[in-house]
C-alpha positions as CSV (number, residue, x, y, z in Angstrom):
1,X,-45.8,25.1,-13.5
2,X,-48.8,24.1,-11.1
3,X,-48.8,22.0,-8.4
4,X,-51.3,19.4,-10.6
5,X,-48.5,19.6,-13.0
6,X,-45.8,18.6,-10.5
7,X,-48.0,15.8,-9.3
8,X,-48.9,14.6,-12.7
9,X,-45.3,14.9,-13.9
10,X,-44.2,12.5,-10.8
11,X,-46.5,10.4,-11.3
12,X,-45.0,9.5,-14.7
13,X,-41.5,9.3,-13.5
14,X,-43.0,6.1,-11.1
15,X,-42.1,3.0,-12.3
16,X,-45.0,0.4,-13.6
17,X,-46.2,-1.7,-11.5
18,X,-45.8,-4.3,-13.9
19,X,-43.3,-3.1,-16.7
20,X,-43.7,-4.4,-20.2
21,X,-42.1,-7.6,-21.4
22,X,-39.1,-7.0,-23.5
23,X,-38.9,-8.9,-26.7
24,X,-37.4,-12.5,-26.9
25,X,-33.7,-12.2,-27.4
26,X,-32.0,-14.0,-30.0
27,X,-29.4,-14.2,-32.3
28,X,-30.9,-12.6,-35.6
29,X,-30.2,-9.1,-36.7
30,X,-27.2,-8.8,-34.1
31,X,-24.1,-7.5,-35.1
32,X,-20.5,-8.7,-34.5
33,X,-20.1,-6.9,-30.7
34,X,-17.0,-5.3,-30.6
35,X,-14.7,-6.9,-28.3
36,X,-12.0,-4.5,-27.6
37,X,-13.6,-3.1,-25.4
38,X,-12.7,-5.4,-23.0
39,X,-9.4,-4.3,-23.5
40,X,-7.9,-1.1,-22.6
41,X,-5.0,0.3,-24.4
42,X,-2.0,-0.6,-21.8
43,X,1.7,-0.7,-22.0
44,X,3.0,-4.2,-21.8
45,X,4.8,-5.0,-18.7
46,X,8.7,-5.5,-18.1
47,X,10.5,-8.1,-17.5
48,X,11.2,-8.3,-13.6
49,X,15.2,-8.3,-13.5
50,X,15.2,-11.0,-10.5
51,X,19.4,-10.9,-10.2
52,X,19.2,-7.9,-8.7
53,X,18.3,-9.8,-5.4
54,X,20.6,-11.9,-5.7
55,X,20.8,-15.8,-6.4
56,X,19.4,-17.3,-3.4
57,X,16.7,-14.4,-3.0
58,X,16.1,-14.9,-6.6
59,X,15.5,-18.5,-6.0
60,X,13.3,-17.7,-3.1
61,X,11.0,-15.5,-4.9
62,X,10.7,-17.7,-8.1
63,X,9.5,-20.6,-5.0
64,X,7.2,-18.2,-3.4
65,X,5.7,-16.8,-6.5
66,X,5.3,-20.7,-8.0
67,X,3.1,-21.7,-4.3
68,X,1.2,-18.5,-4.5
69,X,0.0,-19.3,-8.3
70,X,1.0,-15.5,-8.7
71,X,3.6,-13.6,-10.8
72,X,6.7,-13.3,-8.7
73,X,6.4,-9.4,-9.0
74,X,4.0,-9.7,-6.3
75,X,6.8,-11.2,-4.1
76,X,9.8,-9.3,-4.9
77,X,8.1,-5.8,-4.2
78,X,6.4,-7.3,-0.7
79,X,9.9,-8.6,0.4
80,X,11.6,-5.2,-0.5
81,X,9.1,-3.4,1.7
82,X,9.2,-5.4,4.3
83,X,13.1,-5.9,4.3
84,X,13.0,-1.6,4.4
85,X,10.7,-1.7,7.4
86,X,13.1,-4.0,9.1
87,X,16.3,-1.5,8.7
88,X,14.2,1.6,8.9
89,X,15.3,2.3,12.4
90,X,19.0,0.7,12.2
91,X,20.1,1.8,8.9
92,X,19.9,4.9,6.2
93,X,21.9,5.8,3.4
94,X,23.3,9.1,3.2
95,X,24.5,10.1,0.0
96,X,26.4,13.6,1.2
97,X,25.6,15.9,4.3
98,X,22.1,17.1,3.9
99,X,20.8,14.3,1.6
100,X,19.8,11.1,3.7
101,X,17.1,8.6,3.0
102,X,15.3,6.3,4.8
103,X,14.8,2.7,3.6
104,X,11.0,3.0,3.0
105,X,9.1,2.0,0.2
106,X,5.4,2.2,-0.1
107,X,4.3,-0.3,-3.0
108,X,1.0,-1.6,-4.6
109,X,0.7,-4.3,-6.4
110,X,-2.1,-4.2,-8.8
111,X,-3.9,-7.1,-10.6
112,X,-7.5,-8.6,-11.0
113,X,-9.0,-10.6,-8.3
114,X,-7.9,-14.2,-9.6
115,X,-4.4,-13.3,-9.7
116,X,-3.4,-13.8,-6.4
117,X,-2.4,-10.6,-5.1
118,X,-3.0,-12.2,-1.5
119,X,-1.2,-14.7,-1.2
120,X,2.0,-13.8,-2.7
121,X,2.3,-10.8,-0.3
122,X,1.2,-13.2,2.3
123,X,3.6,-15.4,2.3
124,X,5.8,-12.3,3.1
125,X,3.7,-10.9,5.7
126,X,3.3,-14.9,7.2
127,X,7.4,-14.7,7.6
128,X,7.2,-11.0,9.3
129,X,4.4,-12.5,11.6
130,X,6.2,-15.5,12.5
131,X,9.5,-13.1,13.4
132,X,7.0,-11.0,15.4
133,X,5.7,-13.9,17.2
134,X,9.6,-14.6,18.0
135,X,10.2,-11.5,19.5
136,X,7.4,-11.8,21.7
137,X,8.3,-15.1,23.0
138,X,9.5,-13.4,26.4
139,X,6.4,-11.4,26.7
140,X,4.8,-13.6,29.5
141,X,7.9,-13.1,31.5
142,X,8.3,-9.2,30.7
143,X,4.8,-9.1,32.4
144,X,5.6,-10.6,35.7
145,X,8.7,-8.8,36.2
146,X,6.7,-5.5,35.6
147,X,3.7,-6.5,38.2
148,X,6.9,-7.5,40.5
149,X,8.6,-3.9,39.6
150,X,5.2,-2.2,40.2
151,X,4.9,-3.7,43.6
152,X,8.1,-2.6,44.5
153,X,7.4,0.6,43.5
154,X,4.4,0.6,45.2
155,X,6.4,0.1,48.7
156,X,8.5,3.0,47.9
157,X,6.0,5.1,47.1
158,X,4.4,4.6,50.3
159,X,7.9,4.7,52.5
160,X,8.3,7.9,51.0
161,X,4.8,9.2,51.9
162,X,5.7,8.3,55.4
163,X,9.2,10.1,55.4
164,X,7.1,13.4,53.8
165,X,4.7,13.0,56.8
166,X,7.5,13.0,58.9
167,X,8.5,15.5,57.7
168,X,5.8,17.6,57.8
169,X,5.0,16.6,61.2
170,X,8.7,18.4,62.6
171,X,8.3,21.2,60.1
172,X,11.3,19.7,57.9
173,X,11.8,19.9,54.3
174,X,9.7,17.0,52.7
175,X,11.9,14.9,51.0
176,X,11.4,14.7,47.3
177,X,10.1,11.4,45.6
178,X,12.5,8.7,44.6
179,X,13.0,7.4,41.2
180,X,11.9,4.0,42.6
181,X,8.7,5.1,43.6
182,X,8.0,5.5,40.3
183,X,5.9,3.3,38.1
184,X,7.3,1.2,35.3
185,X,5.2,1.4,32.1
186,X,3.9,-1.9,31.3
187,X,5.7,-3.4,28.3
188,X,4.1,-3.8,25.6
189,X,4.5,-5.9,22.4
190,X,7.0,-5.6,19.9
191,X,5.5,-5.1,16.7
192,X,6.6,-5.2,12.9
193,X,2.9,-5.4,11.0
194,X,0.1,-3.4,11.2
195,X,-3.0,-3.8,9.1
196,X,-5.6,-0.7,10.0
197,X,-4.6,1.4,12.9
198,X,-5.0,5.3,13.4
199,X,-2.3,7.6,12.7
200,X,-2.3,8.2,16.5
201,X,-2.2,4.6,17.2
202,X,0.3,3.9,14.7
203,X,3.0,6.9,16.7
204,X,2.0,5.0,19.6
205,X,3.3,1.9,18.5
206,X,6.5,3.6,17.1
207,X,7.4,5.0,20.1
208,X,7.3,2.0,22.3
209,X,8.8,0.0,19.1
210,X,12.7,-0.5,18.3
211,X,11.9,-1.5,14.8
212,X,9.7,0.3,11.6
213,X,6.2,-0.9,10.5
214,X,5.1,-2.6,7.6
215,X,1.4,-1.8,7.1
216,X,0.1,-4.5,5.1
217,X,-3.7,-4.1,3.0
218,X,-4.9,-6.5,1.2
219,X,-6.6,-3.8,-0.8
220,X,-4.9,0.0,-0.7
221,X,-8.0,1.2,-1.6
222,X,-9.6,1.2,2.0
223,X,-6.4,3.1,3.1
224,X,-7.0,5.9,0.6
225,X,-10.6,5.9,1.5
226,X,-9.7,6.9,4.7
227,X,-7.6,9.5,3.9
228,X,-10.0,12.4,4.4
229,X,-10.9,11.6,8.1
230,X,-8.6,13.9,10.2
231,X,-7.6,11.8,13.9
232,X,-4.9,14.2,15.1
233,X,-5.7,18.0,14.2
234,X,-4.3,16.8,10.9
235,X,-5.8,14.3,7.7
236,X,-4.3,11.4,7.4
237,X,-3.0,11.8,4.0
238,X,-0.9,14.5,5.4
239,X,0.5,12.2,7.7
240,X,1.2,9.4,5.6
241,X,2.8,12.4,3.2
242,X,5.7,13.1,6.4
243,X,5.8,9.2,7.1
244,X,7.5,8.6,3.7
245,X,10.4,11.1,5.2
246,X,11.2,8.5,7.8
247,X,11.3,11.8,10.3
248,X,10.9,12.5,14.0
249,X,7.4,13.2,14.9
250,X,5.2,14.3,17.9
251,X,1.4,13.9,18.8
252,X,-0.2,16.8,21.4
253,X,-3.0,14.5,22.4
254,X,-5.7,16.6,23.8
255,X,-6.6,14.4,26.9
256,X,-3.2,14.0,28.2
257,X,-0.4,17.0,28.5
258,X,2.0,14.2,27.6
259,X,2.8,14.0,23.9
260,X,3.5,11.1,22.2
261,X,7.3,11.5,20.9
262,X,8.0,9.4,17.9
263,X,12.2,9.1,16.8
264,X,11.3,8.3,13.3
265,X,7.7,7.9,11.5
266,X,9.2,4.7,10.2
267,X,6.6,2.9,8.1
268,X,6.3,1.3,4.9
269,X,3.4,0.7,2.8
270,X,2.5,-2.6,1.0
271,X,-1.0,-3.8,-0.3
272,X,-2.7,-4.8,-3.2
273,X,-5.1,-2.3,-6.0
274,X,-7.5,-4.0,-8.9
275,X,-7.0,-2.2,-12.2
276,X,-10.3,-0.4,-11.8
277,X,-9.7,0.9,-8.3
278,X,-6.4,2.7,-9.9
279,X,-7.8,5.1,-12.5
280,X,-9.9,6.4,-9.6
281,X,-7.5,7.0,-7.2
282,X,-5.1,8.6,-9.5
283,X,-7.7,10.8,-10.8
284,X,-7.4,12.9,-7.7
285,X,-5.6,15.7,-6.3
286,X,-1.4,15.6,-7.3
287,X,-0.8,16.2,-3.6
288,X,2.6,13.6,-4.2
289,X,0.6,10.7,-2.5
290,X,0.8,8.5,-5.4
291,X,4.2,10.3,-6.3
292,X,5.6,7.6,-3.5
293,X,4.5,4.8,-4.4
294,X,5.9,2.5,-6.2
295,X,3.0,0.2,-9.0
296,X,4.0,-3.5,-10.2
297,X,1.2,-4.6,-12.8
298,X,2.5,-7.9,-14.3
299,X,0.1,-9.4,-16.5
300,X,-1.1,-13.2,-14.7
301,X,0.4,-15.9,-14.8
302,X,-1.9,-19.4,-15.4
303,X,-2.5,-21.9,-12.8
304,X,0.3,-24.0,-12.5
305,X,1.2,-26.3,-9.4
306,X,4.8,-25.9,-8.1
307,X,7.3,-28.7,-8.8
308,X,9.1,-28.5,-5.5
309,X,7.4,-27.7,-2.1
310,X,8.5,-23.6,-0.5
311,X,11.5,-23.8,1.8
312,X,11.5,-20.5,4.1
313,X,13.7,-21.2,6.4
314,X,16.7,-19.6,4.5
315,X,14.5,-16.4,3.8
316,X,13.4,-16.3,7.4
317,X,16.6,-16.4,8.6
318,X,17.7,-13.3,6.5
319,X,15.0,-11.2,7.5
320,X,15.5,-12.3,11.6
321,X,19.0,-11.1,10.1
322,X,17.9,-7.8,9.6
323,X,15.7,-7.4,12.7
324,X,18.6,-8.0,14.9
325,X,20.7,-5.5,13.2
326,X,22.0,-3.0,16.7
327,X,20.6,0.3,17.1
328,X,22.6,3.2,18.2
329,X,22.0,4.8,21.5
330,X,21.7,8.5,21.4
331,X,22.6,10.9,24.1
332,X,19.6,12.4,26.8
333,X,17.2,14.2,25.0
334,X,18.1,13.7,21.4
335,X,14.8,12.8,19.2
336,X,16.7,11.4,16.7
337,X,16.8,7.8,15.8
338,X,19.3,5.4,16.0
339,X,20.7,4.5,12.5
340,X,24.0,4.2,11.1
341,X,24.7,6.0,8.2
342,X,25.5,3.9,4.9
343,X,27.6,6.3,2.2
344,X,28.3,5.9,-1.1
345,X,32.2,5.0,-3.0
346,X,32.9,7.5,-5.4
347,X,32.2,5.7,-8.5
348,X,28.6,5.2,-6.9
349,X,28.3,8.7,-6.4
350,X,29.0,9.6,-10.7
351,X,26.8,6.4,-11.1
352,X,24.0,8.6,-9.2
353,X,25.1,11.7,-10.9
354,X,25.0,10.1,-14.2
355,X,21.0,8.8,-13.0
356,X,19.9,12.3,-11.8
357,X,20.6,13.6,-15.3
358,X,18.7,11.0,-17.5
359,X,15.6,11.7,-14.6
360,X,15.7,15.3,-15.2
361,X,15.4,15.0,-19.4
362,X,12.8,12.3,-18.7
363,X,10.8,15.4,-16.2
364,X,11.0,17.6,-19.4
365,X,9.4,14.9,-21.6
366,X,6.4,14.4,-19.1
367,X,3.5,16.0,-17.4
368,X,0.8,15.1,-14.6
369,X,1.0,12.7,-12.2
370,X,3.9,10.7,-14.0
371,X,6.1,13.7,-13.4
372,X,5.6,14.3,-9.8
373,X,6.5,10.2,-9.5
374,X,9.4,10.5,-11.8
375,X,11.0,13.5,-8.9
376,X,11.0,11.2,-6.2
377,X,13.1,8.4,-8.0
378,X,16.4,9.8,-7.2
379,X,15.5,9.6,-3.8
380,X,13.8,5.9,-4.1
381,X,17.2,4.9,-6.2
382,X,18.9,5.4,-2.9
383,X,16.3,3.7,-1.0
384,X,16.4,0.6,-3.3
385,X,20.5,0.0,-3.2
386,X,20.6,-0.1,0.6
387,X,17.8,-2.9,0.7
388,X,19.5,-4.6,-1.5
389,X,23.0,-4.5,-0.1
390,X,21.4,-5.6,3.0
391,X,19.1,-8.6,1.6
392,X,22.2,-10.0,-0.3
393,X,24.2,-9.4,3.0
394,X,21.8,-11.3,5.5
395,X,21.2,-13.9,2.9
396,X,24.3,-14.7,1.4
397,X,26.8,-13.7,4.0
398,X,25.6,-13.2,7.4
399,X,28.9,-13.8,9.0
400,X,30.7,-10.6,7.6
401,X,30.4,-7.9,8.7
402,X,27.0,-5.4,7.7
403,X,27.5,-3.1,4.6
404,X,29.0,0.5,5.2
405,X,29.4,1.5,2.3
406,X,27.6,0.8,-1.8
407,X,29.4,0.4,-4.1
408,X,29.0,1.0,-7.9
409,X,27.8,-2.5,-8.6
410,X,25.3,-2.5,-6.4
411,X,23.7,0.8,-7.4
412,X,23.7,-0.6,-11.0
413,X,21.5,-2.8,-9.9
414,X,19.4,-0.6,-8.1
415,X,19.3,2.0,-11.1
416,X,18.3,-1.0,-13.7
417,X,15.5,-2.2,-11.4
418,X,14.3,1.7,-11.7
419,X,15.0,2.1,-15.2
420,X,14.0,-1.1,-16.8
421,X,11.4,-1.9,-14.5
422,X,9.5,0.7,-12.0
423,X,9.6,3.4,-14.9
424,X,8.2,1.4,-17.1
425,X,5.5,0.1,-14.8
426,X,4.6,3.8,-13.7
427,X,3.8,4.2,-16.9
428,X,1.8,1.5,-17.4
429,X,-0.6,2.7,-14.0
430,X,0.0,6.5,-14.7
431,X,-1.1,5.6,-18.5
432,X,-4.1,3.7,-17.2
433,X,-5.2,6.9,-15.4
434,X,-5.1,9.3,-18.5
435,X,-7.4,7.1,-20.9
436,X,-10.7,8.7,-21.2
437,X,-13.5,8.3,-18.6
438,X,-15.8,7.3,-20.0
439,X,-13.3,4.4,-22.1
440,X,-12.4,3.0,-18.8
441,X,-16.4,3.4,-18.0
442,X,-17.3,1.4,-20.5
443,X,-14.4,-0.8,-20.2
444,X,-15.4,-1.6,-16.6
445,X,-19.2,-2.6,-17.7
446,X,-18.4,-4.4,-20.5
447,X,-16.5,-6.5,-17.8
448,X,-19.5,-6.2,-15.4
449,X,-21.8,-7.8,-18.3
450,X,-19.7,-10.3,-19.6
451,X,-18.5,-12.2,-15.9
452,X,-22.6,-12.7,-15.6
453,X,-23.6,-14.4,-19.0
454,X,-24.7,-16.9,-20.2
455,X,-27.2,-15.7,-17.1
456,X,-28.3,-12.5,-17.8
457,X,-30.2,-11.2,-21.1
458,X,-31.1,-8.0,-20.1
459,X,-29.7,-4.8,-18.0
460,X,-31.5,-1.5,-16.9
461,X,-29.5,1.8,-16.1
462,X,-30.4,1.9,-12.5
463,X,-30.4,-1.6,-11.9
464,X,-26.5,-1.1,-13.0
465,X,-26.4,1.8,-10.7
466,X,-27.4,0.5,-7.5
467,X,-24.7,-2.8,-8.4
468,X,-22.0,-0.4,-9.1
469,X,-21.3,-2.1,-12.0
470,X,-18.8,0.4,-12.7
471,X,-17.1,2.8,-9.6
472,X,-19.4,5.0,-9.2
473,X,-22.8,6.1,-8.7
474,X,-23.5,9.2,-11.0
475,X,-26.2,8.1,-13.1
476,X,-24.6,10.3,-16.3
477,X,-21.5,8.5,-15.9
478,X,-23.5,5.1,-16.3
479,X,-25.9,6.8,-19.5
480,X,-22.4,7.2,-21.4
481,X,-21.1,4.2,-20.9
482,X,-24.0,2.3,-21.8
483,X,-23.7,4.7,-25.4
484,X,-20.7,3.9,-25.7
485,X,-21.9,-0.3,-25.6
486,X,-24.3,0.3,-27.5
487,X,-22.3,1.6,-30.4
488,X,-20.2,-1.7,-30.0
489,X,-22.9,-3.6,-30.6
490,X,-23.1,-4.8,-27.2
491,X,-26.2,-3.8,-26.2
492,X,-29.8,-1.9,-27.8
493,X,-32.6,-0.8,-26.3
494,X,-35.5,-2.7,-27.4
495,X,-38.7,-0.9,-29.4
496,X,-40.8,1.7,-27.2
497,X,-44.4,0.5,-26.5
498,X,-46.8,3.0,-24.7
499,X,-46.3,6.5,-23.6
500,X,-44.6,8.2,-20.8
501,X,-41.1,8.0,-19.8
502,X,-39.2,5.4,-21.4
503,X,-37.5,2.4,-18.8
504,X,-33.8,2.7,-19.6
505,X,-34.1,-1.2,-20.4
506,X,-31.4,-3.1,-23.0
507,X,-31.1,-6.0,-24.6
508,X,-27.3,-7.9,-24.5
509,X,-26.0,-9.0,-27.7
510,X,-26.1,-13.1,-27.5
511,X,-23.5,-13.0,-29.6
512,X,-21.5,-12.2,-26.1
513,X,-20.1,-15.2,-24.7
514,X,-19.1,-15.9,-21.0
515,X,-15.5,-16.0,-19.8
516,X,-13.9,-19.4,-20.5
């Protein structure tokens, strides 16, 4: 090809300077647009088995749910996370030497934006917040004793550069510096959220923390989208793979020859994921990321406004409960962290049994994602009981003495909130994920089309594009789904006037009405 070739070929792929008209849009010779498209094939949610919090947390979450305008999913998965973060450091459950979990849950709740995703989880993270603010209330006076310590430790110092001078002076041994000479670290804040701190950042608050973290997002899908950025010699997603362990962990930071020594990497995970966001993120690597996680997806709820107003106080109360829970002090140099171990009676233990042989003949029925997440439920059934034990405990009977042992009640409960709820919602997000691409393409623009009408009459391919009407920007991926509309009757192009490269211009269906 020659260069007046090239030129004369670009020139044609410019746009016109003033593009022809499109034909008046109207309702003759359009067909019935196929409206399932809005729709994609997905498994109707559980039913939420509420008693399995208990009564009074039952009640709570019902409250919190009705105030919100949300389903009370949303609540009961942000309160179990948050209630794990709280024990994280104080409590795990050890099912036999060599098997021990931590309380840690990392959950997303997924939903549209009008179904209130925020605010449910809010009023959660409002509670931790407000037991944060509590345990800070002595921070003012933790400061002036440290500048007081400091000083004083700035007069030792000096009395003992003095005696080493003296020292020095008579040819004598210089004395070696006192522990008082020393200065105190300045105290820092106790902390139970975080919101979007580095990994490094996040050890550093561990270690100077008696508690776990909860990391709260309103949308988990910034936190995966910073998954590939590497802080600490390592990508996050790696770290966030050990946090769910609940493990020791160290940071060599390269400007200091101090590390910085975490006891336990004791964070949970709670946020919120639209429906769209989901299929993408599962669509990548099985690296056992999204193996941890636990997906609530209840269908909304309408707009209702609650009969009675939110009373907190009981809840906030448990959950101060659960933050004052003692830690145990280990000896000089032992990493590990301070938590009582919480065993299992024997009839929870054949209950468990009984659990890990149903997951195992479930594994042999599934593939992908789905079976990597259904592995890690024996581990998260152990998880679950202990929260609960302790959330009924703090709320219903905080003079007794904490739980040391679950038994097989309890972990009934635990395994039906698995098995007749997370289960079935894993399958409804894993489920999402394997529908064709370019189903959940067209799905997405259909949407895109739909939420702007009675407005707009028209769309163009890269007009689409550059609004990311659907999540991506891979102009095939657009060309299919538009195909795909089209064959629904949802959209045509309109008749081709002129030469050169045809404008990827189409007509909507007025047939189409906007959302109600």
């Amino acid at each position: 090809m020659t260069r007046d070739d090239e030129f004369r070929r670009s020139i044609d792929r410019l746009p016109a300077e003033n593009p022809p008209a499109l034909p008046a849009n109207d309702n003759t010779d359009w067909p019935e647009p196929d409206r399932s498209v809005l729709e994609l094939r997905q498994l109707t949610p559980p039913a939420l088995p509420l008693h399995v919090l208990g009564s009074r947390w039952a009640g709570f979450v019902r409250g919190a749910a009705a105030a919100a305008g949300a389903p009370p999913d949303y609540v009961a998965l942000a309160l179990l996370a948050a209630a794990g973060a709280l024990l994280a450091n104080g409590r795990r459950i050890e099912a036999w030497d060599g098997w021990v979990e931590p309380p840690l849950l990392f959950g997303a709740v997924i939903g549209r934006p009008s179904t209130n995703k925020s605010p449910a989880i809010g009023i959660i993270r409002d509670l931790m917040a407000k037991l944060e603010a509590e345990q800070n209330a002595d921070h003012a006076e933790r400061r002036r004793r440290h500048r007081t310590d400091t000083e004083a430790a700035t007069a030792h110092m000096e009395a003992w550069r003095r005696d080493v001078q003296d020292a020095v002076k008579h040819h004598l041994p210089p004395p070696c510096q006192p522990a008082e000479a020393e200065p105190p670290p300045a105290p820092r804040r106790r902390r139970l959220l975080v919101n979007d701190a580095t990994t490094e950042q996040l050890c550093r608050l561990l270690a100077d923390n008696t508690h776990g973290l909860l990391q709260c997002r309103d949308e988990l899908s910034g936190w995966f989208g910073g998954m590939n950025r590497y802080s600490t010699g390592q990508s996050d997603r790696a770290f966030w793979l050990e946090a769910y362990g609940g493990r020791p962990f160290v940071i060599d930071r390269v400007r200091d020859d101090e590390p910085v020594m975490v006891p336990a990497l004791s964070l949970a995970v709670l946020g919120g994921m639209q429906p769209d966001r989901l299929a993408e993120i599962l669509a990548g690597a099985d690296d056992g990321l999204t193996a941890r996680i636990l997906f609530v997806w209840p269908e909304p709820v309408p707009p209702t406004r609650p009969e009675v107003p939110l009373d907190a106080k009981a809840a906030f109360r448990a959950l101060r409960q659960l933050a004052g829970l003692e830690r145990l002090e280990r000896p000089e140099g032992d990493r590990g962290p301070g938590w009582k171990p919480i065993s299992l009676s024997e009839p929870a233990l054949q209950a468990l049994q009984d659990f890990r042989r149903r997951r195992a003949a479930d594994e042999r029925q599934a593939g992908g994602q789905l079976l990597s997440w259904l592995g890690k439920q024996n581990g998260t059934l152990l998880r679950l009981a202990l929260i609960l034990a302790y959330l009924r405990w703090a709320m219903d009977e905080p003079a007794a003495p904490a739980p040391l042992e679950i038994g097989k009640a309890l972990l009934d409960d635990a395994i039906e909130l698995i098995e007749a709820y997370f289960i079935p919602m894993a399958r409804r997000a894993f489920g999402e994920a394997s529908l064709p691409e370019i189903e959940r393409d067209a799905h997405a623009l259909a949407r895109w089309i739909r939420a702007r009408l009675p407005g707009l009459q028209t769309v163009n391919a890269r007009d689409l594009r550059r609004a990311r009407a659907i999540p991506t920007d891979q102009a095939p991926r657009y060309d299919a789904a538009i195909g795909e509309l089209v064959e629904a009757g949802w959209l045509r192009q309109p008749p081709s006037s002129g030469s050169g490269r045809p404008r990827k211009d189409y007509l909507i269906n007025p047939k189409i009405t906007a959302p109600s």
